[in-house]
N, C-alpha and C positions, 0 to 999 in steps of 0.2 A: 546183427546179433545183439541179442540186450545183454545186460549186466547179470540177470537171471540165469539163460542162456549159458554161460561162459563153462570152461573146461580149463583148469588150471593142472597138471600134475607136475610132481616130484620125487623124491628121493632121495636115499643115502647115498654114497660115497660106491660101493660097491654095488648097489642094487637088490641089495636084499631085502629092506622096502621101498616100495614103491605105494604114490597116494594118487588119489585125485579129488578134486575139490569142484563143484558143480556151484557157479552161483558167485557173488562176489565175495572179496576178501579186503581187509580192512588192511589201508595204508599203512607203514611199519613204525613201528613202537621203538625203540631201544631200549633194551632194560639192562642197568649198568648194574642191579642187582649182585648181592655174595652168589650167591649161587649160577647166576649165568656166568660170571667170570669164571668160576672151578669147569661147570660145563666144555665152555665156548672158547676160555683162554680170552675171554675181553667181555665186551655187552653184547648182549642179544638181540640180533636185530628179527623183533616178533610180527608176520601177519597174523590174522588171526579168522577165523572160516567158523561157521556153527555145526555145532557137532554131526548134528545131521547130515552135512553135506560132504562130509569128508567122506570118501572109499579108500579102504587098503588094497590094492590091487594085487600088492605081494606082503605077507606081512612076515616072512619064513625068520628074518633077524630082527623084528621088534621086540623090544624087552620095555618091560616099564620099570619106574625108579619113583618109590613116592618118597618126596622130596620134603614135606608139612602133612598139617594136616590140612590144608587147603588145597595143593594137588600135587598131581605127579607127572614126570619125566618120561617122553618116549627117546629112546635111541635105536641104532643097529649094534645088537652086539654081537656083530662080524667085524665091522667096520669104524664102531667107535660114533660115528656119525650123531647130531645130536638132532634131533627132528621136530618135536610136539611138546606143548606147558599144556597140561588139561587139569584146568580147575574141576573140584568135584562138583559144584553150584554155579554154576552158573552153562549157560548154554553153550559159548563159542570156545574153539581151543587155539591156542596159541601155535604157530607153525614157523620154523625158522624160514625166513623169508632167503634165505641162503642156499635150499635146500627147493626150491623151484626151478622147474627146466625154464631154458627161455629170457625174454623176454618178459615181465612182468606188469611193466608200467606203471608199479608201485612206487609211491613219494612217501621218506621218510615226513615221520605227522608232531613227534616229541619223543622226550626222554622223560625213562621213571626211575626210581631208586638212586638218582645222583647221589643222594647223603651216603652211598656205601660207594660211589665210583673211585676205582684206585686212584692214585697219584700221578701215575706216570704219563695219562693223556689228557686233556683240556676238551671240552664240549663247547666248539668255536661258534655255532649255526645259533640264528636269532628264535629258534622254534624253541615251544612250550615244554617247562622242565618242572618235574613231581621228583620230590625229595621220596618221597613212597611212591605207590598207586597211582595213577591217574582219576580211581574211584569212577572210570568211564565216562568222564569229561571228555576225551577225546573222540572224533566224529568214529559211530563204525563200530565203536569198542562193545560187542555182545556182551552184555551181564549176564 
């Protein structure tokens, strides 16, 4: 099976949505960002799929939350669960990589938004760190 090929899915916490992802998905992000910590209770650990390839399979407790004016927040709100970053421009959406059944085989790749990362944990790993953005420097990252 290729990369093409591939069937990844997921889910909230309760199962009120369910997704699947057809195709690859980009190694995970951290984003230490304000707003993932209120989300997440920490950093974000984001893959990320083109919008196209994502299917909601069940989507009965997704709610969205636009968060900027650059995008907005999927969650379940049944279950609180926090799911999807879907910029409004650009092609690929952000997916919590926590929220995959399985198995994933994903390697964390960097960290973004450290200039806002709390105080109370250290970022110890020699991998690539954006005080913002990565601006899609990192391998994978759909603009």
């Amino acid at each position: 099976m290729t990369d093409t090929d591939k069937i990844s899915t997921g889910g909230c916490l309760c199962g009120a949505v369910r997704y699947e992802v057809r195709g690859p998905l980009r190694d995970v992000v951290n984003c230490h960002c304000e707003m993932c910590q209120k989300q997440h209770g920490g950093f974000g650990p984001h893959t990320k799929a083109r919008k196209a390839n994502i299917t909601l399979t069940n989507a009965d407790g997704l709610a969205w939350y636009q968060t900027s004016d650059v995008a907005r927040r999927g969650f379940c709100r049944a279950c609180g669960s926090g799911l999807f970053w879907e910029p409004f421009d650009q092609d690929g959406t952000g997916i919590l990589a926590s929220t995959l059944d399985g198995e994933t085989g994903l390697k964390t790749i960097g960290h973004i938004f450290v200039a806002e990362k709390p105080d109370f944990y250290e970022i110890t790993d020699d991998l690539p760190q954006f005080d913002g953005s990565s601006d899609g420097e990192l391998v994978g990252d759909y603009r």
